[in-house]
C-alpha positions as CSV (number, residue, x, y, z in Angstrom):
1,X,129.8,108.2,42.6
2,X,130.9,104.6,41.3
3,X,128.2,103.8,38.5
4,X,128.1,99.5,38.0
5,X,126.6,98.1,35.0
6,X,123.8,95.4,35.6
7,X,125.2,92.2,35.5
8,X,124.0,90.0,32.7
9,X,123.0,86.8,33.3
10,X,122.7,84.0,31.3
11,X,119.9,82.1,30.3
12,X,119.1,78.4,31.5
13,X,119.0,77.4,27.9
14,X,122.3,78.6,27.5
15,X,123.2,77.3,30.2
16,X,122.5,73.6,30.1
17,X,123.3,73.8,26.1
18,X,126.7,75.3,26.6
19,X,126.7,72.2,29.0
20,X,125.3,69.4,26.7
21,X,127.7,70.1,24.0
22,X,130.9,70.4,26.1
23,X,129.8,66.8,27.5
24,X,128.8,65.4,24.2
25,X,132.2,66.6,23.0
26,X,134.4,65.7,25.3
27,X,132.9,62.3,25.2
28,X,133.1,61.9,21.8
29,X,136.8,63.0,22.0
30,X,137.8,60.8,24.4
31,X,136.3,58.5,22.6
32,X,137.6,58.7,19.0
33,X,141.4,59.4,20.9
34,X,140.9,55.6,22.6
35,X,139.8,54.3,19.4
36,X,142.6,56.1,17.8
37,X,145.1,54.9,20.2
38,X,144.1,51.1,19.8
39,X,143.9,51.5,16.2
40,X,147.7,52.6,16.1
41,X,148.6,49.7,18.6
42,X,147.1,47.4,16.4
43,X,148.5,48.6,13.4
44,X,152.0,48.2,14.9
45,X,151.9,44.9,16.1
46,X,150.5,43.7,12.5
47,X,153.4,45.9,11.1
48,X,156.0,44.2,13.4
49,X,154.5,40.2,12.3
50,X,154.5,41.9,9.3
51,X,157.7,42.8,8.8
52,X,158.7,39.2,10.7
53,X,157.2,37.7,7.7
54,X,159.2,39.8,5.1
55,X,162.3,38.9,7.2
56,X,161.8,35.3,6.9
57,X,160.9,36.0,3.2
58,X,164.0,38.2,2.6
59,X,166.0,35.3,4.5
60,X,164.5,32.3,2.2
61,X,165.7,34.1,-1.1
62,X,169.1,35.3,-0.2
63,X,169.7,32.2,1.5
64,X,171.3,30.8,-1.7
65,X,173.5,33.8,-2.6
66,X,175.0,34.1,0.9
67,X,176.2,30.1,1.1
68,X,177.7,31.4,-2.4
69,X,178.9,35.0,-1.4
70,X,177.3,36.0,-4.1
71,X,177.1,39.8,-3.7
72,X,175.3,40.8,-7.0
73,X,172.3,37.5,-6.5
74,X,172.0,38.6,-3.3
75,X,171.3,42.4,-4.0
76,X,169.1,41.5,-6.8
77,X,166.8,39.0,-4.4
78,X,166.6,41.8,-2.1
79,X,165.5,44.3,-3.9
80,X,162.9,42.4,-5.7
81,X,161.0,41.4,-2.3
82,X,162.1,45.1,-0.6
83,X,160.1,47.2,-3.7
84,X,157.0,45.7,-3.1
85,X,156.8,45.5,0.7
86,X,157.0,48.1,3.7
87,X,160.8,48.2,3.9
88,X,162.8,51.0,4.8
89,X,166.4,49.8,4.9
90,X,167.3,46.4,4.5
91,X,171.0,44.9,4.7
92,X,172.3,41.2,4.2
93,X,175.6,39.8,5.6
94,X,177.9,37.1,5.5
95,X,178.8,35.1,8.3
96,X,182.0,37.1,8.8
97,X,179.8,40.2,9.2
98,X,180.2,41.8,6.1
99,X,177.7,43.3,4.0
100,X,177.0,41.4,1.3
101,X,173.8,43.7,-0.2
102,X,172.1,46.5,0.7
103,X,168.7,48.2,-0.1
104,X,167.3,51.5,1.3
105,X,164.0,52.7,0.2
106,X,164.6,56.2,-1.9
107,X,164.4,59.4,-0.8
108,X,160.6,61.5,-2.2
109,X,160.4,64.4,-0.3
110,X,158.9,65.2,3.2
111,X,156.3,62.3,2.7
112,X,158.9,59.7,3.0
113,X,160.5,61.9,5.9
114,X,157.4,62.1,7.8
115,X,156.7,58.1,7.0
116,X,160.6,57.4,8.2
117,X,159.7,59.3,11.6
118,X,156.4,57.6,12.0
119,X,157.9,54.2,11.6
120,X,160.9,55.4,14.4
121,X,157.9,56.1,17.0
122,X,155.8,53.7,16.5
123,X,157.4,50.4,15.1
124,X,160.3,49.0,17.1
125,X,163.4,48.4,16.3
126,X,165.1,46.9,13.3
127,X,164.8,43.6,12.9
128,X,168.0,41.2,12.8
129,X,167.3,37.8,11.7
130,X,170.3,35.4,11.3
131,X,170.6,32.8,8.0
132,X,170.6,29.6,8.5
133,X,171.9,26.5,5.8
134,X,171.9,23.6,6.9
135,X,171.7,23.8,10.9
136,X,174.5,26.1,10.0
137,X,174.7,30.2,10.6
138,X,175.7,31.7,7.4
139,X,174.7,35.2,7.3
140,X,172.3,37.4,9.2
141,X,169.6,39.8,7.5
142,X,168.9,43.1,9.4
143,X,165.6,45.0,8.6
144,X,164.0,48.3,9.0
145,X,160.3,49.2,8.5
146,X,158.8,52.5,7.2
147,X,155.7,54.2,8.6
148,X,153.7,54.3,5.2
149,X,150.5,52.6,6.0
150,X,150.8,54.4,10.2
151,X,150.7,57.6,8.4
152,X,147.7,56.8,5.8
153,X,145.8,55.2,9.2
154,X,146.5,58.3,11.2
155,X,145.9,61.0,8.7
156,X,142.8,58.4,7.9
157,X,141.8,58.5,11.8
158,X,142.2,62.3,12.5
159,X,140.0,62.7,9.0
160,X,137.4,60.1,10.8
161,X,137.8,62.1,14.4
162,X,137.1,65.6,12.4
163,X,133.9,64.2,10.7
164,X,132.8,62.2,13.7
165,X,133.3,65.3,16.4
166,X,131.1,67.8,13.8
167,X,128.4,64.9,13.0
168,X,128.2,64.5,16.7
169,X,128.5,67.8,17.3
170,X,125.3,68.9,15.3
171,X,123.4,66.0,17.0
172,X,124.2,66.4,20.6
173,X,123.4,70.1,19.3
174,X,119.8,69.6,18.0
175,X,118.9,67.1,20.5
176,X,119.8,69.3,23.2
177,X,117.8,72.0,21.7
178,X,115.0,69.5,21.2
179,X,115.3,68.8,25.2
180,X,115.7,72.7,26.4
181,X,112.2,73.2,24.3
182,X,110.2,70.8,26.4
183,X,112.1,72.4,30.1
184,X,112.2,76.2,28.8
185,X,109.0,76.2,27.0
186,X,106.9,76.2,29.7
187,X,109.2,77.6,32.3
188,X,109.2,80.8,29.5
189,X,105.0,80.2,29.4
190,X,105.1,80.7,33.1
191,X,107.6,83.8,33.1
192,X,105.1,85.1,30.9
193,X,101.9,84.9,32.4
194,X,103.4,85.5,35.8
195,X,104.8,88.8,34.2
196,X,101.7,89.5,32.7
197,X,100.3,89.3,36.0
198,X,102.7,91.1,38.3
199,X,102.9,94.4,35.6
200,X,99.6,94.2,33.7
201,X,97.8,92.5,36.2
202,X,96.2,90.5,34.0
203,X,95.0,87.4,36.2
204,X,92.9,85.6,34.0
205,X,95.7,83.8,31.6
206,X,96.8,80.4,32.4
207,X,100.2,78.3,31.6
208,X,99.7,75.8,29.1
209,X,100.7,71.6,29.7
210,X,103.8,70.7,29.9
211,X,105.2,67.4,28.6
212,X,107.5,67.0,31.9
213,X,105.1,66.3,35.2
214,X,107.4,68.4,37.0
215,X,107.0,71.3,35.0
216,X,103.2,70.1,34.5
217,X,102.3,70.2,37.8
218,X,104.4,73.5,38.4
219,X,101.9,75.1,35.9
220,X,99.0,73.6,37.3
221,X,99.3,75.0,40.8
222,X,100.9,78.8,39.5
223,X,96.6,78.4,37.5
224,X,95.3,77.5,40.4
225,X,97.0,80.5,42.6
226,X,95.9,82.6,39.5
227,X,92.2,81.5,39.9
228,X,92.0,82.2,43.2
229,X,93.6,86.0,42.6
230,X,91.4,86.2,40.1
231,X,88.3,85.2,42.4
232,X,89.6,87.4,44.8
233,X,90.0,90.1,42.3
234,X,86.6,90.3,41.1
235,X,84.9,89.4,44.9
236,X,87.0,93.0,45.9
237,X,86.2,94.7,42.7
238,X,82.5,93.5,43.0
239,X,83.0,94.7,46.7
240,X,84.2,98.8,45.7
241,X,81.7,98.7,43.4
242,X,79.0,97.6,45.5
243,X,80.6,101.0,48.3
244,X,81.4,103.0,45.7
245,X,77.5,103.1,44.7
246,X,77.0,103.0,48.0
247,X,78.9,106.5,49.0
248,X,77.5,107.8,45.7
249,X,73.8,106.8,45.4
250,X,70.6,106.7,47.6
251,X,69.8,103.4,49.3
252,X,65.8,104.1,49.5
253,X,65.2,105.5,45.7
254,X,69.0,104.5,44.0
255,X,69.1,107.9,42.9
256,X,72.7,109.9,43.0
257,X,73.1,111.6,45.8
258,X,73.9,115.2,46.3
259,X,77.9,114.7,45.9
260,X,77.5,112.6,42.9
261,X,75.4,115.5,41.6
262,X,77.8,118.1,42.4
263,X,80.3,116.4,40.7
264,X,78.8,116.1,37.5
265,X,77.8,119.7,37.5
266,X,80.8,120.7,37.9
267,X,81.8,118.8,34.7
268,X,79.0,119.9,33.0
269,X,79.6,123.2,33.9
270,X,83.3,123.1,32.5
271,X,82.6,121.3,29.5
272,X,79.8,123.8,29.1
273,X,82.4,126.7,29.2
274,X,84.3,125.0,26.4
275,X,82.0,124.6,24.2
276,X,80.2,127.5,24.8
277,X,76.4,125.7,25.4
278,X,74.0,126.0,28.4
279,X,73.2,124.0,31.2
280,X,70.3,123.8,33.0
281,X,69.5,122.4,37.1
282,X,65.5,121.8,38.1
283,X,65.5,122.3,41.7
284,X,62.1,119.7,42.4
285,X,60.4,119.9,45.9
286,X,57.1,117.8,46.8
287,X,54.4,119.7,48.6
288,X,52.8,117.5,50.4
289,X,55.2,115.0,51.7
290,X,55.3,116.4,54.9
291,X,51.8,115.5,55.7
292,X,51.9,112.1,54.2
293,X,54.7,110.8,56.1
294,X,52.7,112.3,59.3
295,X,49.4,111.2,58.4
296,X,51.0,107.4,56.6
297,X,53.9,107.3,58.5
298,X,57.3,106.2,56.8
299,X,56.6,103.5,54.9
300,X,54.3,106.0,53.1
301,X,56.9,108.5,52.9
302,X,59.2,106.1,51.6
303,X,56.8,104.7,48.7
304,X,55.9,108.4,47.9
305,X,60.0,109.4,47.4
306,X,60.3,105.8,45.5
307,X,57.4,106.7,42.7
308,X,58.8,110.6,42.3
309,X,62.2,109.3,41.8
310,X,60.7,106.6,39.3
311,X,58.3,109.1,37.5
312,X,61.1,112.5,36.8
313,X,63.5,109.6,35.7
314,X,61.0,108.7,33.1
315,X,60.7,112.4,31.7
316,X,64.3,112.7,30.9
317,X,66.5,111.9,27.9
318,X,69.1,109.8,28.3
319,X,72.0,111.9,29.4
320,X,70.2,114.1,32.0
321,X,70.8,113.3,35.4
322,X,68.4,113.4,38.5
323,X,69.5,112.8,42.3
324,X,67.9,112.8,45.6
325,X,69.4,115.6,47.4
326,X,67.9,114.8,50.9
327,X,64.3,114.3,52.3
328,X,62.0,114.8,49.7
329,X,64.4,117.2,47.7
330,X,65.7,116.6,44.0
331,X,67.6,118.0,41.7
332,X,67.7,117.5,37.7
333,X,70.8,118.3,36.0
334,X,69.7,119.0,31.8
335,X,73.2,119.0,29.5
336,X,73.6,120.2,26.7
337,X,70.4,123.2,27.1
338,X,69.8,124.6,23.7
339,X,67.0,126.8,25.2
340,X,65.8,127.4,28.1
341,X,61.9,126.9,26.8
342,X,63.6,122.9,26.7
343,X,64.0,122.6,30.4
344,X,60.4,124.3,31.4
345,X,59.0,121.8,28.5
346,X,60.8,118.9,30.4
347,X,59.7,120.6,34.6
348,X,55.7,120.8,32.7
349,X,56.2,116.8,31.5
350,X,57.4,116.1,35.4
351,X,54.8,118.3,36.8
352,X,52.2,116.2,34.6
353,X,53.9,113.1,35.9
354,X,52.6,113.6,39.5
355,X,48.9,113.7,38.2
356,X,48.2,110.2,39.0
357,X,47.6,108.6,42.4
358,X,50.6,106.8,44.1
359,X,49.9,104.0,45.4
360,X,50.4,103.0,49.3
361,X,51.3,100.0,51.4
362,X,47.7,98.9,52.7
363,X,45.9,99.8,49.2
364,X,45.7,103.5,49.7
365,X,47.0,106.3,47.6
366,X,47.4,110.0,47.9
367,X,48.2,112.7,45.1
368,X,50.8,114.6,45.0
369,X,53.0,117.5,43.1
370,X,56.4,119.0,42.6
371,X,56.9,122.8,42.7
372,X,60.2,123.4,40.5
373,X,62.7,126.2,40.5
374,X,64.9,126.1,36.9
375,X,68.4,128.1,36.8
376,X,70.4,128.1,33.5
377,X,73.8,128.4,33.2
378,X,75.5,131.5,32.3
379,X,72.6,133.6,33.1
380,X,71.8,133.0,36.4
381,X,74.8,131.4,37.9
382,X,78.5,130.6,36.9
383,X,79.2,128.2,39.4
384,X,77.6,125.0,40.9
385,X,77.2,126.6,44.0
386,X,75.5,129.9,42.3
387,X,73.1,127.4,39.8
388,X,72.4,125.4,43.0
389,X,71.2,128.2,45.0
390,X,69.4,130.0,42.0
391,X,67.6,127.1,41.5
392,X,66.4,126.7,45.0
393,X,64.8,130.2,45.0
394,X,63.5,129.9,41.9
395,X,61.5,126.7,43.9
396,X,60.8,128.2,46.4
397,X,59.1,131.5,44.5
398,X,57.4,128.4,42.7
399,X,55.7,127.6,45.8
400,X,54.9,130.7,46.8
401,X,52.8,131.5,43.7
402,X,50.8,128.2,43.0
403,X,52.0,125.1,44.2
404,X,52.5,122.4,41.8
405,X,54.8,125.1,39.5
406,X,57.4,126.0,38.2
407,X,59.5,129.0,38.3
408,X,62.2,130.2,36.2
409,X,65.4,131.6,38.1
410,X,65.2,135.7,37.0
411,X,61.9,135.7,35.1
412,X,59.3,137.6,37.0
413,X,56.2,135.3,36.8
414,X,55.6,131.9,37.6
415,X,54.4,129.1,35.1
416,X,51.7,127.1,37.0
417,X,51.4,123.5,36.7
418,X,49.7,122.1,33.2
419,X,46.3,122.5,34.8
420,X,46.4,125.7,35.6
421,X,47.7,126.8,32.2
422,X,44.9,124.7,30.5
């Protein structure tokens, strides 16, 4: 099986400030080489009028010595003008065409040799010059250049190229950074948020400005797409809330309905193991909703279900839980239980709770009561089925021995409701 490494790719800042600095450097190059280039013509063609000028010089103070074929005053007036100017080789002769005097620049080492070179590539050739007395051709002077000032201008030039390519280099450098910043900045602010968005889905961060209108209004629209996914967003999470509560709760009392109930039981009922506590269900049943709802009709009914689920949930403490099981059938779920005389304390506070008259559409009101059935867990059951249906016949012996009671699931008398007792 042929395994591939990922390719890496480069980045666009790398990209375009690989790019910047080649062009800045190739321009500058090209650059500094032309100005180079004209530099050195320059220098040649002042070399060449220069060395003209130290011809005619050379040819004025000899001039004398060659009418007179004087060897000696000839050398001597040589000399003194070839020391002091840019001559390489300079020879006099007669106008038979012998040499008369000769100077050649000395010898110092690979300087001069690199200088002599110089001078043969760039300068032209030697210079002959005939001497003249008179209207009359007496001698003839020929003259070599050297290369000393080419080689100072080049070495000068390359120095000046070196410098000028790293300045330039440093500056293309910084302002190309300087650029990338305002194109990756926010291109790296929109990688971000959409990443934030596509792994975290985190919708409600937004791309900051950009300096570039491009990249400006790039950002803008990628907010704008996020504002709507994030209207979207909480529209559909409103929306499974609204079903989930739906699917879990009553619509007439908004009490949890029996498979909300279960569920927590069973829960409780695991947590309860655990820890090692108790956990107690109130089975609640009203006695005489059957004849309201005949007698009322449903609107009745419906009131009458409305105040009992208002009325238990204001008997119990914060974590308990009651539900509407179906018709006019509830269930309170009491967790943690320390004791079981805590959940017939709370069934006599709900019992008490159905002393006062309910109130009916049309300004009538009926009385009615709950006959309750406890079951604790682990004595009477050890699942949620078990609790469940201890806690129903524990009702239903409730209502069997005084209406308006409550039973306890395995105890063998009934407690009656709080009038009774008093």
């Amino acid at each position: 099986m042929n395994s591939s490494k990922p390719r890496i790719r480069p980045t666009l800042g790398s990209v375009i400030g690989r790019g910047h600095l080649i062009v800045a450097l190739v321009a500058i190059t090209m650059a500094s080489v032309s100005l180079t280039l004209l530099g050195v013509l320059a220098l040649r063609v002042y070399a060449d009028h220069n060395l003209h000028l130290i011809a005619r010089s050379i040819n004025y103070t000899v001039e004398a010595a060659v009418v007179f074929d004087d060897a000696a005053a000839a050398t001597e007036a040589l000399a003194l003008i070839a020391n002091t100017e840019e001559v390489a080789d300079a020879q006099v002769f007669n106008e038979h065409g012998r040499l008369l005097a000769h100077w050649q620049r000395p010898e110092t080492g690979l300087l001069s040799e690199l200088e002599m070179h110089i001078a043969k590539a760039f300068l032209e050739k030697p210079i002959s010059l005939p001497i003249v007395h008179q209207g009359q051709n007496v001698g003839r002077i020929l003259l070599a250049g050297h290369g000393g000032s080419l080689l100072r201008f080049l070495l000068s030039g390359l120095a000046g190229i070196i410098l000028c390519t790293a300045i330039s280099a440093w500056v293309a450098l910084f302002l190309a950074r300087r650029q990338l910043r305002a194109i990756t900045g926010p291109l790296r602010s929109l990688a971000e948020v959409a990443h934030a968005a596509r792994c975290e889905r985190v919708l409600d961060r937004r791309v900051p400005p950009a300096d570039i209108a491009e990249l400006d209004n790039l950002g803008n629209d990628f907010n704008a797409l996020l504002a709507e996914l994030e209207s979207w967003q909480t529209h559909l999470q409103s929306e499974n809330e609204t079903l989930a509560h739906q699917a879990s709760h009553d619509s007439l009392t908004g009490l949890p309905n029996r498979a909300f109930f279960e569920g927590r039981l069973i829960r409780a009922l695991r947590n309860a193991n655990k820890l090692d506590e108790q956990v107690a269900v109130l089975y609640l049943d009203s006695d005489r909703f059957k004849g309201i709802n005949d007698n009322f009709g449903h609107a009745a009914g419906d009131a009458v279900l409305t105040a009992v689920a208002t009325r238990v949930r204001a008997q119990l403490r914060e974590d308990d839980l009651v539900a509407r099981l179906g018709g006019d059938e509830f269930a309170v779920l009491l967790s943690p239980l320390h004791k079981i005389e805590d959940a017939e304390r709370i069934a006599e506070k709900i019992i008490a709770s159905m002393e006062m008259p309910i109130q009916l559409p049309g300004n009538a009101s009926v009385l009615t009561s709950l006959s309750i059935g406890i079951a604790v867990y682990p004595e009477h059951g050890a699942t949620p089925g078990a609790l469940l249906s201890a806690a129903d016949a524990a009702m239903y012996q409730a209502k069997r021995l005084a209406r308006g009671g409550q039973h306890t699931a395995g105890s063998e008398h009934s407690v009656a409701d709080l009038q009774t007792r008093s």
